[in-house]
C-alpha positions as CSV (number, residue, x, y, z in Angstrom):
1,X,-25.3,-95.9,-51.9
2,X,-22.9,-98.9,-52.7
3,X,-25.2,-101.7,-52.2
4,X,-23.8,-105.0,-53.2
5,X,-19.9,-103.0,-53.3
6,X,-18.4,-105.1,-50.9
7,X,-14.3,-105.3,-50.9
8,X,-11.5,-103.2,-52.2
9,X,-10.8,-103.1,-55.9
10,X,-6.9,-102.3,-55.4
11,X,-7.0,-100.3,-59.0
12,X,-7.0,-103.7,-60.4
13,X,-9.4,-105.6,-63.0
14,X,-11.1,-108.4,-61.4
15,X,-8.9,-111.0,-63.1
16,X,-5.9,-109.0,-62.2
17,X,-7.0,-108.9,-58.4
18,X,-7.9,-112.5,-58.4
19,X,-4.9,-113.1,-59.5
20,X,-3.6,-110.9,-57.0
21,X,-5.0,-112.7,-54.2
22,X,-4.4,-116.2,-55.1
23,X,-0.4,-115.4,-55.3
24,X,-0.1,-113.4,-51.9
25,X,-2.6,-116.5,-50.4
26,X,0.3,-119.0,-51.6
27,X,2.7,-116.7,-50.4
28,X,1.4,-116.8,-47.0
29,X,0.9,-120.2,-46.5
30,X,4.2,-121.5,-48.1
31,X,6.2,-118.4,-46.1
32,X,3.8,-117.9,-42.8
33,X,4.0,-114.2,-42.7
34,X,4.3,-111.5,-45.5
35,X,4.6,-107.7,-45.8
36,X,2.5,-106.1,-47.8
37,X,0.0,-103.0,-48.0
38,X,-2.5,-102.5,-45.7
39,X,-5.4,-102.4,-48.0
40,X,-3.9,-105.7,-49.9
41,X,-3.5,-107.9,-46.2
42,X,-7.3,-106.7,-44.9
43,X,-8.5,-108.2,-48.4
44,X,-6.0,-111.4,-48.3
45,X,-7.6,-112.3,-45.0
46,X,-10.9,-113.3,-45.5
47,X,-9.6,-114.7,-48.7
48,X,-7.1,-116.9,-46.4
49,X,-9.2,-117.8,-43.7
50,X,-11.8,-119.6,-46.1
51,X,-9.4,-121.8,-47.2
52,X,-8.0,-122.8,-43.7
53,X,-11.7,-123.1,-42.9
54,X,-11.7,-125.7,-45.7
55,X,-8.7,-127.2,-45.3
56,X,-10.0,-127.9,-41.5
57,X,-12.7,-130.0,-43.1
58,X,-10.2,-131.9,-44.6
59,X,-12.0,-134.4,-47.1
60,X,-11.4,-134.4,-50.9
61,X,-13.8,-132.2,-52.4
62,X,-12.6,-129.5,-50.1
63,X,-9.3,-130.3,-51.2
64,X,-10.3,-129.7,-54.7
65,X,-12.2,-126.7,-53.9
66,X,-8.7,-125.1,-52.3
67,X,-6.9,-126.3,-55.2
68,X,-9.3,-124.0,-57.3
69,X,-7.1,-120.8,-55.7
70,X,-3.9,-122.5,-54.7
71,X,-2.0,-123.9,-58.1
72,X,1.3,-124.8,-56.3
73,X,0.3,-128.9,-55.0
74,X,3.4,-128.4,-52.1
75,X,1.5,-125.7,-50.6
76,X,-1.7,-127.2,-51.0
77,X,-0.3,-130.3,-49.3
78,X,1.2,-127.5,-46.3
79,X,-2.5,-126.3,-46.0
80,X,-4.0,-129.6,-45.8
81,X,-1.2,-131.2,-43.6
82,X,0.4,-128.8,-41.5
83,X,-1.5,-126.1,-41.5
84,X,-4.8,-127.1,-40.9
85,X,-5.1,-129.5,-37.9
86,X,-3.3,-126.5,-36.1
87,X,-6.8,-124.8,-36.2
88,X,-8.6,-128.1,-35.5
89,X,-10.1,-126.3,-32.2
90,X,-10.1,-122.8,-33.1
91,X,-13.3,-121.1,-34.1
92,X,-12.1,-118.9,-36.8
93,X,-9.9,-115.9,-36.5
94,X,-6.6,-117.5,-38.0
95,X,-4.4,-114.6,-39.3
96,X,-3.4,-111.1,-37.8
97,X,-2.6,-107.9,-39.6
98,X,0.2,-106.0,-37.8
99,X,0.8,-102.2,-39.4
100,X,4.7,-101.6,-39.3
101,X,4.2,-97.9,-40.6
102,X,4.5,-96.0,-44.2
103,X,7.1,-97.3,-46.7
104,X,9.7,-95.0,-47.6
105,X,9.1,-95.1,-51.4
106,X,5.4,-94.0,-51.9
107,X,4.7,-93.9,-48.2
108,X,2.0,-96.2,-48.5
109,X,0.8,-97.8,-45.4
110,X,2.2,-101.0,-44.6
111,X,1.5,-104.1,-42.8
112,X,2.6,-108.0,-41.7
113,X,-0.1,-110.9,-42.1
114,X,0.6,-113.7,-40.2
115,X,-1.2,-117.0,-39.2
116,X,-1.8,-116.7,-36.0
């Protein structure tokens, strides 16, 4: 049974995958759109869309919450001031994970995270 299991590990520690996350996070909201694996963009998205949802609140403890994963202040800014009031009206749903096929190295399942 794997009660209480939920997300991937990515053969990482946990400080290596948080880590992990906070740098493709800043990646895709300095850059819009990043390749990586599969596995890695299906856990960057809920990771993402939590801090749109709280940039989209907009006030300053959410801002210091975000700045908790984000360390880089010009993407925080981006977040706050570009990036969120495009989602003002939206109810959620604010990335997409396109798969672009195997890489040729490893042939490890690739994929494009966007915002939407």
């Amino acid at each position: 049974m794997r009660h209480r299991k939920k997300g991937r590990n990515l053969s990482r520690s946990p400080s290596h995958r948080k880590a992990l996350l906070r740098n493709m996070a800043t990646s895709l909201f300095q850059h819009e759109r990043i390749t990586t694996t599969t596995a890695r963009a299906k856990e960057l998205r809920p990771y993402a869309e939590r801090l749109i949802t709280l940039a989209r609140r907009g006030d300053l403890h959410a801002r210091r919450l975000a700045a908790r994963r984000i360390a880089d202040r010009d993407v925080l800014s981006k977040l706050f001031d570009d990036i969120a009031p495009r989602y003002a009206e939206r109810p959620g749903g604010y990335t997409r994970i396109l798969k672009l096929g195997n890489r040729k190295g490893d042939a490890a399942e690739m994929a494009l995270i966007e915002l939407v």
